[in-house]
N, C-alpha and C positions, 0 to 999 in steps of 0.2 A: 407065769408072770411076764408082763408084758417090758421093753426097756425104759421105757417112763415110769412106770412102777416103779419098777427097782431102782430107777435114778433117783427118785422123788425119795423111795425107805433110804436111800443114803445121807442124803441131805436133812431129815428127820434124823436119824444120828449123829448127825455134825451136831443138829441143835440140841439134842440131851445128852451129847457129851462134853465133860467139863473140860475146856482146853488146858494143854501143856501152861506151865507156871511160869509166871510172865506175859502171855500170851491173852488176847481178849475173844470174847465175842462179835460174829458181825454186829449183831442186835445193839449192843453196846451204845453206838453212836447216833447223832441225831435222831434220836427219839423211835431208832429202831426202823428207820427207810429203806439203808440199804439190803435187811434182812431179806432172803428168797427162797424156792423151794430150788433152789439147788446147791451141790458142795459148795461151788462159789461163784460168787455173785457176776464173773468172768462166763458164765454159761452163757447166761441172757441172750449176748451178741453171737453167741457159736453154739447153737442147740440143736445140730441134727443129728440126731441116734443114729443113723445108720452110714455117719460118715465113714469114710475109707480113708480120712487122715485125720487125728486126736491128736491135738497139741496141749503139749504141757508145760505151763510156767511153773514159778515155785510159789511165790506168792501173791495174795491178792493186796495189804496196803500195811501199813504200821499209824502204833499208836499216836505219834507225832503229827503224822501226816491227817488222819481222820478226826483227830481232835481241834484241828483247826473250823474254824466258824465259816460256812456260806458264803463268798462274795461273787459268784456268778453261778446265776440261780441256770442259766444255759449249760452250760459245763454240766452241774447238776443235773437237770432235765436229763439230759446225755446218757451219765453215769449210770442214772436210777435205770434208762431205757437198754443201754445195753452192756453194762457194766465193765464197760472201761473208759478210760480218760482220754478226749479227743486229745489229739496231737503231744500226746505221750509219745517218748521217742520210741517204746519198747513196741506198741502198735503202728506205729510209721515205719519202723523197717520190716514188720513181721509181716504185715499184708502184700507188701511187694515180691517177698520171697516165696509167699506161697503162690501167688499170679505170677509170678516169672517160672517157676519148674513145675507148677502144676496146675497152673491154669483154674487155677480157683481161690476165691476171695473167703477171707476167716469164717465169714457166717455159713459157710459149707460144708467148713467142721467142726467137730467135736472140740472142745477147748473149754480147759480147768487149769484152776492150781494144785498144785499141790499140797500144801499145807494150808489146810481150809477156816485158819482163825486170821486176828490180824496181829500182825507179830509187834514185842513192845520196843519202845523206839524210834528213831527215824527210820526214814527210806529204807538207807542203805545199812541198816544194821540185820546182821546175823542172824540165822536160828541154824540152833546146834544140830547135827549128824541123827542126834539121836529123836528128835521132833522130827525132823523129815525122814526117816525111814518107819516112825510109828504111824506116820500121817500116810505114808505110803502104802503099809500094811493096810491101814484102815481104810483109806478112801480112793486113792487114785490106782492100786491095782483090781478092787471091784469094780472101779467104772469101767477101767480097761476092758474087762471079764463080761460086762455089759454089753458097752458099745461095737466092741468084737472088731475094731476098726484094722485094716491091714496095715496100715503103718503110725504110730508113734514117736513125735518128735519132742523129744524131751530139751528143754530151752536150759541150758549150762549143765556143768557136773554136777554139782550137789543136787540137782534134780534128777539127773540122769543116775548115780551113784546109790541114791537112792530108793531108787526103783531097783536097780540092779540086786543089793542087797536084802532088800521086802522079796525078790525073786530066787534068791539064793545061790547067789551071783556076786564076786570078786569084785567091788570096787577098782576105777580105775584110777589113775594118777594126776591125768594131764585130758585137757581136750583132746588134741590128739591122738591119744592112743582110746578115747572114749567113742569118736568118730569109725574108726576102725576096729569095734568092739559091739556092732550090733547085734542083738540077741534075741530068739524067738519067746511070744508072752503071752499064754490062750492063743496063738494062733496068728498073732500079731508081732511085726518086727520093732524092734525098740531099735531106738537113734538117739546118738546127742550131734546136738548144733550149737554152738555158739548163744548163748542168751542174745538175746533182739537187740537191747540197749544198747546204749553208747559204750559202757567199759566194757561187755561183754564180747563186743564186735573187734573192739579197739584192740585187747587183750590177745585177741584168736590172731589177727593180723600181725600186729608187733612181735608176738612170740613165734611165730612161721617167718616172718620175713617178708611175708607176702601178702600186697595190700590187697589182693585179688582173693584171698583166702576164704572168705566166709561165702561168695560165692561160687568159689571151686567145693565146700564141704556140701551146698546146696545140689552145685549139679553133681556130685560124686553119689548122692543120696538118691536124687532124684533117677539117675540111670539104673538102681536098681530094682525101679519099678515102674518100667515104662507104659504107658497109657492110662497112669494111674489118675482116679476120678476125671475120665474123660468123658465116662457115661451117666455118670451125676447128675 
């Protein structure tokens, strides 16, 4: 079977299984637009199977936020084309970081959520340890397993943590000692970095000390695989 196949049977699973309680469907929302054949609808703009970097967020959007009504059908256009939200802070820092140490823009790589429903609630509300390590099991270490990509950049702990655990692997504590804890995964190295966003970033700096921080975790990552997707 080819990695499109088996990308595609994943996503066919997303959609006949019933999500975690509390939790929705993509389908769910305006009349079932954003629904895709992929885990999540975050592929669209970063679909290439045979990248050599897989980025991994945690989630795609909450109940709060998608229940709100249409008023820039542009935005939209957008959304539905590559499934993320122009000038979202989380995508404004995240493309620079990977064109500053690797020389390659998102749509290069492999890039999913995590937890492939929309979580209930606002933005910024929670999903528990135990939804993100079953979402882990289920969807994001078979893409891994797929994609075969040489390095994975898992965006915050509970993402990273996650994964770690679905692999049978010691959760970590703290960013830092998560940074400092990559791990081999089908053949691929797992990483945590700092989530993209604003607290994410804010977080990793404040608590180091060091405003220079999220770019020093970037080149500390990046030197350990030098030339990486040079031949892209």
């Amino acid at each position: 079977m080819d990695k499109r196949q088996a990308l595609l049977e994943l996503a066919v699973k997303r959609k006949q299984t019933p999500p975690p309680e509390g939790s929705f469907r993509i389908g769910k929302y305006h009349e079932g637009i954003y629904e895709c054949d992929h885990v999540s609808p975050y592929t669209k703009g970063a679909d290439n199977v045979n990248a050599e970097i897989f980025v991994l967020l945690q989630d795609w959007g909450s109940n709060d936020e998608m229940s709100l009504p249409v008023v820039d059908l542009e935005k939209q256009k957008f959304e539905l084309r590559y499934g993320r939200t122009p000038g979202q802070e989380t995508n404004n820092n995240l493309e620079p970081l990977l064109k500053q140490y690797f020389s390659i823009n998102l749509d290069r790589t492999y890039a999913t959520n995590l937890f492939p429903y929309i979580k209930g609630g606002e933005v910024s509300a929670e999903i528990s340890d135990e939804d993100l390590r079953w979402a882990a099991k289920e969807f994001a270490l078979p893409q891994i397993a797929i994609v075969q990509p040489k390095l994975v950049i898992c965006c915050g702990k509970d993402t990273f943590n996650a994964v770690r655990v679905a692999a049978g692997e010691k959760e970590v504590e703290t960013v830092e000692e998560g940074i400092n804890a990559s791990f081999s995964l089908y053949g691929s190295q797992i990483w945590l970095q700092s989530h993209p966003g604003w607290m994410g970033q804010s977080n990793r700096k404040r608590y180091s000390g060091n405003a220079d921080q999220v770019n020093d975790d970037w080149e500390k990552m990046a030197a350990s695989f030098p030339g990486l997707c040079s031949e892209q």
